[in-house]
C-alpha positions as CSV (number, residue, x, y, z in Angstrom):
1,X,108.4,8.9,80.1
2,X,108.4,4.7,80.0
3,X,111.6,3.3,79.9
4,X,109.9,1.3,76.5
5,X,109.5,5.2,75.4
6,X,113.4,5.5,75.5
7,X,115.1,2.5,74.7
8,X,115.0,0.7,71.2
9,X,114.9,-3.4,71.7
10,X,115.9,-5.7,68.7
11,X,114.9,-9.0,68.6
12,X,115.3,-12.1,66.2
13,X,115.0,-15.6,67.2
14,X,118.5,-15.8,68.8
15,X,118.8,-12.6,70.5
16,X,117.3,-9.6,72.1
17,X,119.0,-6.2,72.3
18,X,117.8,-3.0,74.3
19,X,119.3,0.1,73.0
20,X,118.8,3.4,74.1
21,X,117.7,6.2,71.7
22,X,119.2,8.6,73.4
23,X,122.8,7.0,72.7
24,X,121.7,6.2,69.1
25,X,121.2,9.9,68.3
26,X,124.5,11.1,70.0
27,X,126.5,8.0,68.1
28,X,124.8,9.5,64.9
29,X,125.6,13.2,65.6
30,X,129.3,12.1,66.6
31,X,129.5,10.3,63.7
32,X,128.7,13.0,61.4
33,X,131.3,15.2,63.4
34,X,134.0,13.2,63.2
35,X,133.0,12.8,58.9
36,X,133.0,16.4,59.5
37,X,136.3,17.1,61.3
38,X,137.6,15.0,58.6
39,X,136.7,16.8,55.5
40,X,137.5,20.3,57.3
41,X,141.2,18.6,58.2
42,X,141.7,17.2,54.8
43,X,141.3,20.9,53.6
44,X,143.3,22.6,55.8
45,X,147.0,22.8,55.3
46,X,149.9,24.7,52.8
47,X,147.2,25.1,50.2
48,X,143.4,25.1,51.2
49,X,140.9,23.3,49.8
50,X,137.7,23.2,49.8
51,X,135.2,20.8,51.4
52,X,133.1,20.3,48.1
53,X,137.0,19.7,46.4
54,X,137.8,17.5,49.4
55,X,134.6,15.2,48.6
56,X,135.5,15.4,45.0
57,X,139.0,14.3,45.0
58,X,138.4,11.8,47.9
59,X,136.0,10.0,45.1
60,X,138.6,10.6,42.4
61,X,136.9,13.1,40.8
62,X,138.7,16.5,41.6
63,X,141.1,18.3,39.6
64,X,145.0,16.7,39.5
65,X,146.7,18.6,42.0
66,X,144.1,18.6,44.6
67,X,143.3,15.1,44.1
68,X,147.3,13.7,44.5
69,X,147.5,16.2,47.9
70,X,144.5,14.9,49.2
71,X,144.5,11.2,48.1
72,X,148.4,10.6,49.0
73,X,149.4,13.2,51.7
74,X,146.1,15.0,53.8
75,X,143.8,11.6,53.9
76,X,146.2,9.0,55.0
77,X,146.7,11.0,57.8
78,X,143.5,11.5,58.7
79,X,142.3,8.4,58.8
80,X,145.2,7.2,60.9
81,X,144.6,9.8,63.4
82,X,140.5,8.2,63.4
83,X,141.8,5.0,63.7
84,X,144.5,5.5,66.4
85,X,142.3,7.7,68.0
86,X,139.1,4.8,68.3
87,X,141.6,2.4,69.5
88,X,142.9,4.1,72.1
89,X,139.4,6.3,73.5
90,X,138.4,2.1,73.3
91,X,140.9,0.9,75.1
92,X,140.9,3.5,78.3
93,X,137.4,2.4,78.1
94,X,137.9,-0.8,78.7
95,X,140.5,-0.6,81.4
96,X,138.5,2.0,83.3
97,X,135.5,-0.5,83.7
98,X,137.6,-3.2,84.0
99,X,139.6,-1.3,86.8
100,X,136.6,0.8,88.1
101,X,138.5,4.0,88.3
102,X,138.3,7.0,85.8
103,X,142.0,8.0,86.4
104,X,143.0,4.1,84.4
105,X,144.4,4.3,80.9
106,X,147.0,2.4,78.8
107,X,149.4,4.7,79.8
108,X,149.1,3.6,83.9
109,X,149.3,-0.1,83.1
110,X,152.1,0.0,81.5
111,X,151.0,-0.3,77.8
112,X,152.4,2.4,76.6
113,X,155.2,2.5,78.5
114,X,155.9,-1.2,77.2
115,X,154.8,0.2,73.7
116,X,157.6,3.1,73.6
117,X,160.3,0.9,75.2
118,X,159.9,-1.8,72.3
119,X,160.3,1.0,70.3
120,X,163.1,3.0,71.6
121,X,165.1,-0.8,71.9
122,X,164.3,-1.4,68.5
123,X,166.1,2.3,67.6
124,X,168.7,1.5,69.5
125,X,169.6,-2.7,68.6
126,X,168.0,-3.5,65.6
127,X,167.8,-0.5,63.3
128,X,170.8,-1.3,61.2
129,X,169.9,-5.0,61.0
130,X,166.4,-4.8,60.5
131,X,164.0,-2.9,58.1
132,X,161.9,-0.1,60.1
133,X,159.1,-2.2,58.9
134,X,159.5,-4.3,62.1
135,X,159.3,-1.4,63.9
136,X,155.6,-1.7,65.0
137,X,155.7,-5.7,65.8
138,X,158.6,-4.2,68.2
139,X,155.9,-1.6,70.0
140,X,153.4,-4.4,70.2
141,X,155.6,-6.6,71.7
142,X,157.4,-4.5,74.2
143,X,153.0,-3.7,75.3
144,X,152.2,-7.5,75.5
145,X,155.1,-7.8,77.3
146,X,155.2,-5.3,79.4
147,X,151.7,-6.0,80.6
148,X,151.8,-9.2,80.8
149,X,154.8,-8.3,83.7
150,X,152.4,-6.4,84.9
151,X,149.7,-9.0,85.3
152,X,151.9,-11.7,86.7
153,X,153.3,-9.0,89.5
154,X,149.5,-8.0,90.4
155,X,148.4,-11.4,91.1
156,X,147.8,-12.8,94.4
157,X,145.0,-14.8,94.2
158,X,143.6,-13.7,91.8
159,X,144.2,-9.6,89.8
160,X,142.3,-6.6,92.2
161,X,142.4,-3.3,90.1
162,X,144.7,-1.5,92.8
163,X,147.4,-3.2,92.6
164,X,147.4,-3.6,88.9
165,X,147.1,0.2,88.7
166,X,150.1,0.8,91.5
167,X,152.3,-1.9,89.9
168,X,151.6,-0.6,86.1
169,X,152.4,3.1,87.2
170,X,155.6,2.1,89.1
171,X,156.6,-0.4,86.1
172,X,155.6,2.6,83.5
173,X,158.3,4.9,85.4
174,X,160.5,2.0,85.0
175,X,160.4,1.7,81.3
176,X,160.4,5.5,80.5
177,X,163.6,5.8,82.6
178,X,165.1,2.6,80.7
179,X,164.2,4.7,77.3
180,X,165.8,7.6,78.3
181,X,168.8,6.0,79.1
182,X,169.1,4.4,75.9
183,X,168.6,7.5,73.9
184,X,170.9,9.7,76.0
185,X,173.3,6.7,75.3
186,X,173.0,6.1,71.7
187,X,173.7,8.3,68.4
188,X,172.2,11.5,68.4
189,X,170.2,10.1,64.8
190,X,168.7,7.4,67.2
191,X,167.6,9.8,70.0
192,X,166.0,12.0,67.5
193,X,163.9,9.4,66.0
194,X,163.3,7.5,69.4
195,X,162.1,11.4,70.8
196,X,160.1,11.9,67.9
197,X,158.1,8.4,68.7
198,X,157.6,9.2,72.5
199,X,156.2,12.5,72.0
200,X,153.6,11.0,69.5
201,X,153.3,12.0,65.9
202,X,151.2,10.9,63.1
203,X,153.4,12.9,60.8
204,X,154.2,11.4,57.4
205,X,152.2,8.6,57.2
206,X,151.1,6.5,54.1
207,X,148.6,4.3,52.8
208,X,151.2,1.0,53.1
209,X,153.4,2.1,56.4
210,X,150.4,2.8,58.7
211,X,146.9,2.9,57.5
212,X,146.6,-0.8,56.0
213,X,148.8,-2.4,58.4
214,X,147.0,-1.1,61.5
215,X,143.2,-1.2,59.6
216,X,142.8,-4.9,60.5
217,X,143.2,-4.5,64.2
218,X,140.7,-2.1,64.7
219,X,138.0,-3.1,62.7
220,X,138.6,-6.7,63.9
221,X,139.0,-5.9,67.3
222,X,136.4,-3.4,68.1
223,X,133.5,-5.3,67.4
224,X,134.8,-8.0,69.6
225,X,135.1,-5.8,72.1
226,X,131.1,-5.0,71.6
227,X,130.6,-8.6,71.8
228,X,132.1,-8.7,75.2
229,X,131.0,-5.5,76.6
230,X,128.0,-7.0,78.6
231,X,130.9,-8.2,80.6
232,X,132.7,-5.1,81.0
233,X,129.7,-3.4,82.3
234,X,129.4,-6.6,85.0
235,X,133.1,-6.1,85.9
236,X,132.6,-2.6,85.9
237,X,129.7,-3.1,89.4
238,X,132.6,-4.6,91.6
239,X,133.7,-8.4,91.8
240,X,131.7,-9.4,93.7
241,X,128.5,-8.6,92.1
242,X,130.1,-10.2,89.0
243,X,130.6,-13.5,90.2
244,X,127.0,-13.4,92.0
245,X,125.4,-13.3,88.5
246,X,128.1,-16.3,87.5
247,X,130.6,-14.1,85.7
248,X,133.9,-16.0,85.7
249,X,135.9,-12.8,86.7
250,X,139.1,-13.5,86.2
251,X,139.5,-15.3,82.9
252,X,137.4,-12.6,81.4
253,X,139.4,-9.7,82.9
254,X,142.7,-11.4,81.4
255,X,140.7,-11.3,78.0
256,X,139.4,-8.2,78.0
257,X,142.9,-6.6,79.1
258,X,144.5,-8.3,76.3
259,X,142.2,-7.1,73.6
260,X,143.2,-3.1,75.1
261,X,146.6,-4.5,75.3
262,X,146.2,-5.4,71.4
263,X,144.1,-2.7,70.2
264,X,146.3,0.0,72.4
265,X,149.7,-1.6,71.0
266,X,148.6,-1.4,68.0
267,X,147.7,2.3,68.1
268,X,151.0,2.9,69.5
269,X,153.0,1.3,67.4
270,X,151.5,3.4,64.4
271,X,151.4,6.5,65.9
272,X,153.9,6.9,68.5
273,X,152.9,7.4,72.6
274,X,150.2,9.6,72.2
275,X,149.2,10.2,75.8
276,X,145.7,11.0,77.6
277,X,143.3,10.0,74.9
278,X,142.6,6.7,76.6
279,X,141.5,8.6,79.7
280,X,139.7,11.5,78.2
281,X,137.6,10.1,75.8
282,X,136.0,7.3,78.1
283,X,135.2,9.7,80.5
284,X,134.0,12.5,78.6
285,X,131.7,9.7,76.9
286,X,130.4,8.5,80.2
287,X,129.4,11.4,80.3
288,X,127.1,11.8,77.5
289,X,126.0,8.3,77.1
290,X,126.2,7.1,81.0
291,X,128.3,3.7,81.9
292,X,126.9,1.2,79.9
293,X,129.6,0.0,78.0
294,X,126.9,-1.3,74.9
295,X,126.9,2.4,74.5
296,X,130.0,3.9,75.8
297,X,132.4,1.4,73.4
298,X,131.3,3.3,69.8
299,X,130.9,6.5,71.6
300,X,134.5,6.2,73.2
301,X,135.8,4.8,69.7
302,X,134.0,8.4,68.0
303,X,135.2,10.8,70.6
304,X,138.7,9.6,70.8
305,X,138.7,10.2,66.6
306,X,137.4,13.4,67.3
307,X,140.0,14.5,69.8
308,X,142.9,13.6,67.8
309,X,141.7,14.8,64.4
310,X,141.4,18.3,66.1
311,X,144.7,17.6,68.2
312,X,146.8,17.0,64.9
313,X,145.2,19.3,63.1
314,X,146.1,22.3,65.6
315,X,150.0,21.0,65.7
316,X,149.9,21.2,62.1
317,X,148.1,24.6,61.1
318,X,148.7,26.8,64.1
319,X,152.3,27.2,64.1
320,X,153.1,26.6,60.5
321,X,155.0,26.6,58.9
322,X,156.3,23.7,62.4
323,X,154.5,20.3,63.0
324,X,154.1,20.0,66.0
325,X,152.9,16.2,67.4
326,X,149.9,15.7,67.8
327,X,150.5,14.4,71.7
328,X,151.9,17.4,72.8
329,X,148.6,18.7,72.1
330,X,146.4,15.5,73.8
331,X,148.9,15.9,76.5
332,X,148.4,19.8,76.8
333,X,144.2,19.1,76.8
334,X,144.9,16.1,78.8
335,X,146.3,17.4,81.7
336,X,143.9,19.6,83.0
337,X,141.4,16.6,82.9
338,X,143.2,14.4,84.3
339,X,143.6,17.3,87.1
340,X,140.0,17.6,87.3
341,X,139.0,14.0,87.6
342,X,141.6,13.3,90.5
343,X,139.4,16.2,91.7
344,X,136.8,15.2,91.5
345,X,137.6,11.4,93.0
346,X,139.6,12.9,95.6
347,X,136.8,11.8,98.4
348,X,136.5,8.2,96.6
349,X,137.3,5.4,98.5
């Protein structure tokens, strides 16, 4: 088959874009999966409801009762967990092109680690002086910070993605020890909420607390990212081959790690450290769509909705009536892939 057989080009007078039909169709069926996983999770809970209900009272048109559960507890939730779950399956995708190793994730540079520590100092300094509604611009800080230390410590001539990845995982132990110190320190109140942040939970959420606040950054940020992915994919070949085809390497890798640091920070702050979705979701996406990132950004962005949809909504039905975090359960899939990809690289250079 042609390659003109496969591939879809746009064109206007300004542009020209090649797309692959193949990635178009998988986009589309994830998409519907993820609309799926959605009404199936919205229905799920105390009291079932059905998905024709769940439609219904999602367009205001159910009956009271299933209208007020689904409109002010179930969905909110929902569409946090989509939302953190894009930014973060977009972000590991960016740092693993960016770093050229599949094993790369917010939680190696230091994001997260920067993320929780904001978090957990915020607990422990400001929580009687502030209103918890600074809580997030805390986690954002402490992962702008944090890897911006990390940055300035890698660079020697310019940033190579070893030693950002060796300086990010010794900084990330760093910060995680720091937090534990300050909640085996503080009140017992502060620890609980500090624990309950670290192990990742999308519990509770509202309309006003999480899902508007953190809205904006993704649907802002991820088309940026789309913009710029023709230069992740160049990064993502090696820097040399990048600056033969006049990609100015460095300012662009500073960009593009501050948009994951933005978009990642921003998922944190929302939903607590919820670990291994930046790793699994870029990878299992490379695998369906191959490494072109024009492809592999909305296709990261779906799976990583996918995976912690299905990761909250096993905390919350399966040992009921417990709620169990959501990252307990990416971490518990995590882990095994994370196993099998150092695996799998283990002959790598």
């Amino acid at each position: 088959m042609r390659a003109s057989e496969r591939d879809l080009t746009i064109r206007s007078k300004s542009f020209s874009f090649l797309v692959s039909k193949k990635a178009i169709m998988i986009i589309l069926a994830l998409f519907i999966a993820v609309i799926l996983m959605m009404i199936v999770s919205t229905g799920i809970g105390s009291i079932t409801i059905k998905p024709f209900d769940v439609i219904r009272a999602v367009f205001g048109h159910g009956e009271g009762p299933s209208t007020m559960i689904v409109r002010t507890l179930r969905l909110p939730r929902v569409i946090i967990a989509v939302l953190i779950g894009a930014s973060l399956g977009v972000s590991g995708a960016i740092l693993q092109g960016i770093v050229r190793n599949p094993l790369t994730s917010p939680d190696t540079i230091g994001t997260t680690g920067g993320a929780t520590l904001g978090a957990v100092a915020f607990f422990f300094f400001f929580s009687d002086e502030l209103s918890i509604h600074w809580l997030p611009v805390a986690a954002i800080l402490g992962a702008f910070l944090a890897t911006l230390f990390v940055y300035i410590l890698s660079w020697k001539n310019g940033i190579t993605p070893l030693r950002l990845v060796l300086i990010g995982t010794g900084l990330t132990a760093a910060m995680s020890a720091l937090s534990y110190l300050m909640m085996l320190t503080g009140p017992i109140v502060l620890a609980q909420q500090s624990l309950t942040f670290m192990t990742g939970s999308i519990y509770g959420v509202s309309w006003t607390k999480a899902v508007y606040p953190l809205l904006p950054w993704v649907i802002v940020l991820i088309p940026i990212i789309f913009i710029y992915a023709r230069h992740i994919t160049v990064q993502s070949l090696g820097e040399d081959i990048a600056q033969s085809v006049g990609s100015r390497v460095q300012r662009q890798r500073f960009l593009l790690i501050m948009l994951s640091v933005a978009l990642s920070g921003a998922a944190v702050a929302f939903g607590g450290a919820i670990n291994f979705i930046g790793l699994m979701a870029p990878h299992i996406s490379r695998k369906l769509v191959g490494p072109s990132f024009g492809a592999l950004i909305p296709v990261s962005a779906l799976t990583g909705s996918l995976l912690l949809l299905f990761a909250d909504l096993v905390g919350r039905s399966l040992f009921k009536p417990h709620d169990i975090p959501a990252g307990v359960f990416t971490a518990a899939i995590g882990a095994p892939i994370f196993i099998y990809v150092l695996y799998r690289s283990r002959n790598r250079g």
